[in-house]
N, C-alpha and C positions, 0 to 999 in steps of 0.2 A: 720107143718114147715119141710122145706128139711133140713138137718141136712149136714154140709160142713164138710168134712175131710183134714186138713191142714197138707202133709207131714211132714212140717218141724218140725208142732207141733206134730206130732203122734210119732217121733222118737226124741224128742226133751230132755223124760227122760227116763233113764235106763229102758228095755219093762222088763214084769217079766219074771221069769223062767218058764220052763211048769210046774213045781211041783205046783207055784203059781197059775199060770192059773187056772189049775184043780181045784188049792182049792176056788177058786173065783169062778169059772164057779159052784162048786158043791153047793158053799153059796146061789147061786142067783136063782139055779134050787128050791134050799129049801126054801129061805125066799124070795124070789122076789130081785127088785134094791130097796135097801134103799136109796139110796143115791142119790140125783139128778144129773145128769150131769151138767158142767159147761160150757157155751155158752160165746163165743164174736162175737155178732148178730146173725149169723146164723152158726158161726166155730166152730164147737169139741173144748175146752180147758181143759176139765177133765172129763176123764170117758171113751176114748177107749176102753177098754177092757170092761168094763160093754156092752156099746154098742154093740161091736162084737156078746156076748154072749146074749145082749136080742133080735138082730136081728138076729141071728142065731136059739132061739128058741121061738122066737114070744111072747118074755116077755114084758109087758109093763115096761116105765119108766117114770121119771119125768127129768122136763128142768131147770134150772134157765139160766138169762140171768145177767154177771155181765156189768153193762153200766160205769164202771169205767177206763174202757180200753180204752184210746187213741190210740195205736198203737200196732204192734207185741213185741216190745220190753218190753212196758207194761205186756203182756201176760205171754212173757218168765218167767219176773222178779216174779210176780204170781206163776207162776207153780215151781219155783223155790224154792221159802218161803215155798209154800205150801205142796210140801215133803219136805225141811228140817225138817218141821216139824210133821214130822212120825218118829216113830221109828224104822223101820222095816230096813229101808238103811242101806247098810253097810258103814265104814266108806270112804273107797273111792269112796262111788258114792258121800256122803258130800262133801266130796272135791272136786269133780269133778263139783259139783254142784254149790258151792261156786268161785268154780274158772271163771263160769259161768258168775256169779252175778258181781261178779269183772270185765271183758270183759266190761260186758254192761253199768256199772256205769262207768267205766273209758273213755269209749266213750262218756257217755253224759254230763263229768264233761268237755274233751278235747272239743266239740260241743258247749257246754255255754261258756268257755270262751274265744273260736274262735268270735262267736255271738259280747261277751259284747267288743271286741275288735278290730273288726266292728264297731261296735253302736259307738265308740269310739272315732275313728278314723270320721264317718261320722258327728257327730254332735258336732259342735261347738259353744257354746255359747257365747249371745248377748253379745256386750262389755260392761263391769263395772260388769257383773253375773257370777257368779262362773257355774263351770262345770256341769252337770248332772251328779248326781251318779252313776255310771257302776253297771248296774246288778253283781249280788253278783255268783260269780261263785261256781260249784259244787265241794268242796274239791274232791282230787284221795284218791280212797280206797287203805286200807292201808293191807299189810298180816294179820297184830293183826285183824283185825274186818274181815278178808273174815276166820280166823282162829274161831273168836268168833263164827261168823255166823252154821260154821259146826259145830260146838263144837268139835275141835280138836287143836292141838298145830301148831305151826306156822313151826315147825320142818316136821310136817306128810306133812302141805301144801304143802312146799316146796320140798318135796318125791314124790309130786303126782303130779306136777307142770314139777318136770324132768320125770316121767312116762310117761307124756303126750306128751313131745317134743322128747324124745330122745328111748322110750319102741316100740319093733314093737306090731299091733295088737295082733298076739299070746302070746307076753308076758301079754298087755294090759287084754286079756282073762280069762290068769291065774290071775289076781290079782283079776278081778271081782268075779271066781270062787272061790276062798279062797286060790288055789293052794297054792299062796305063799305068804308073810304078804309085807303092803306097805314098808317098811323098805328093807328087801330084794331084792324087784323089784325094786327099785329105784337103787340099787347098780349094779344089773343084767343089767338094763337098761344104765349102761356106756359102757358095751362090742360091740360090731361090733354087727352088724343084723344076720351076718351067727351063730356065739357065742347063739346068744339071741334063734336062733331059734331051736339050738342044745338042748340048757339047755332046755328050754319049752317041746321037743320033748322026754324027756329024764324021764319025769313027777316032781314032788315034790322032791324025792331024790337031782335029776342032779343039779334043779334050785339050793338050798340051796347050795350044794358041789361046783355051779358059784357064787354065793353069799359071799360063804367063802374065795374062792380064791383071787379073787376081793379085799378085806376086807385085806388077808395077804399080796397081791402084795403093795399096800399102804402101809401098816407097815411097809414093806423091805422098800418102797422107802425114808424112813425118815430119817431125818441125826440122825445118832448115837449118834451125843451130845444132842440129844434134850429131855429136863429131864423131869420128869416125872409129873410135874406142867402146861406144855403147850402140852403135847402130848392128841391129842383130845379124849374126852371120853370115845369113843366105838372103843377096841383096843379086840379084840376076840383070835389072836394070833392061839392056837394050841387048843383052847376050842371045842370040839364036835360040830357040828352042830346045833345041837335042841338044846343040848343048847342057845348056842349063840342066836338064834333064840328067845327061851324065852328072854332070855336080852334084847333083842329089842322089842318086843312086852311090857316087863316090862318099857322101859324109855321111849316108845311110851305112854303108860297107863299114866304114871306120869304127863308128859306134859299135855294128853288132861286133866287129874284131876286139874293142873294148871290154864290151859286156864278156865275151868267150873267154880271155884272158883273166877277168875278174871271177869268171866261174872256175880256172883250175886254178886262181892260187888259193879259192877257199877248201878247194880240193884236195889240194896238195897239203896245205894246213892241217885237215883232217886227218889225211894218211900220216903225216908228223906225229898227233897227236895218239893217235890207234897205235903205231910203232913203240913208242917211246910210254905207252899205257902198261 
């Protein structure tokens, strides 16, 4: 079989780093491809890079074909689940990934009940007969479940949600790279493009010291009477850097431990129910 390379799919999730590469490429040179590649008919959906490296050095490998796939959207949604569910990601490529998931379901929930409301409109029933029932339309995904989805808090989501609409690529780079924590970049990411590109330019230091400023420019802007029961959480003031830094990555922590906990009690719920079924 000719084996299809689908641009869209081949950069469709985070590629590794070369650090990674190397250590894949050195796994595969030692134990072979354990792992089979994932096919829809005849297109690459998992395993690039295994690929690259067994046709680069003449290693065999194995195929599966999943036939569950209807469409590329199908695929995405797949390749999607299917590193969530790795541990290796870091937490903003989840999110980013999740944000993903959200895109495409919220199209096809907008798509059904465009459909059922067509169908709707076009068919009218016999007189004396009640309506046909309208296809049951796709609920819109909600933050809480694209936040379950990443196992992150709904707070990080929407940190990585503004990264993505208002962060230049450079900054975008430093978050992937660790540079700076999603929390940071998201605050970084309100400043002007020339700012953004400065800070980035500037390495870890610069960013956090835009980070900070950002953070007390706000403070200043709050009216003086506003007491101390409505003034929002994360108020860093004149606090060090790295610190402050820690404090965010600490009530980041907290949250995702929230969200985690709220995903097994509806877990556990579920298994209640399937037992007692």
């Amino acid at each position: 079989m000719q084996i299809k390379i689908n641009d869209v799919l081949r950069s469709y999730i985070e590629p590794l780093t070369e650090s990674e590469y190397q250590a894949l490429e050195r796994s595969i040179l030692t134990e072979g491809c354990r792992d089979a590649l994932v096919l829809w008919e005849d297109v690459l959906v998992d395993g690039h890079n295994r690929y690259q490296i067994c046709q680069q050095h003449g290693i065999p490998f194995k195929v599966t074909e999943n036939t569950s796939f209807r469409n590329i959207e199908d695929v995405k949604l797949w390749m999607i689940d299917n590193n969530l569910g790795r541990r290796s990601i870091s937490d903003y490529q989840r999110g980013v990934l999740a944000l993903r998931k959200k895109e495409i379901m919220t199209a096809r929930a907008l798509e059904m009940a465009a459909e059922a409301a067509a169908e709707d409109a076009k068919i009218a029933p016999p007189e004396g007969e009640d309506a046909p029932k309208k296809p049951a339309a796709m609920p819109l995904v909600s933050r809480e479940e694209i936040a379950r989805a990443a196992r992150l808090s709904t707070a990080t989501i929407g940190q990585i949600e503004k990264i993505q609409k208002t962060a230049t690529p450079e900054l975008v780079e430093a978050v992937r790279a660790g540079t700076i924590s999603i929390n940071a970049a998201a605050t970084v990411a309100s400043l002007p493009e020339e700012q953004q590109l400065a800070a980035v330019a500037g390495g870890k230091k610069e960013l956090q010291k835009a980070a900070k400023e950002v953070r007390e420019l706000r403070a200043a802007s709050r009216p003086a009477k506003e007491s101390k029961e409505t003034r929002p959480a994360i108020d860093y003031g004149d606090v060090p850097t790295d610190v402050a830094e820690l404090r965010a990555e600490n009530i980041a922590l907290r949250e995702k431990n929230a969200a985690l906990l709220e995903e097994i009690t509806v877990l556990q719920r579920r298994i209640s129910e399937l037992v007692s079924a």
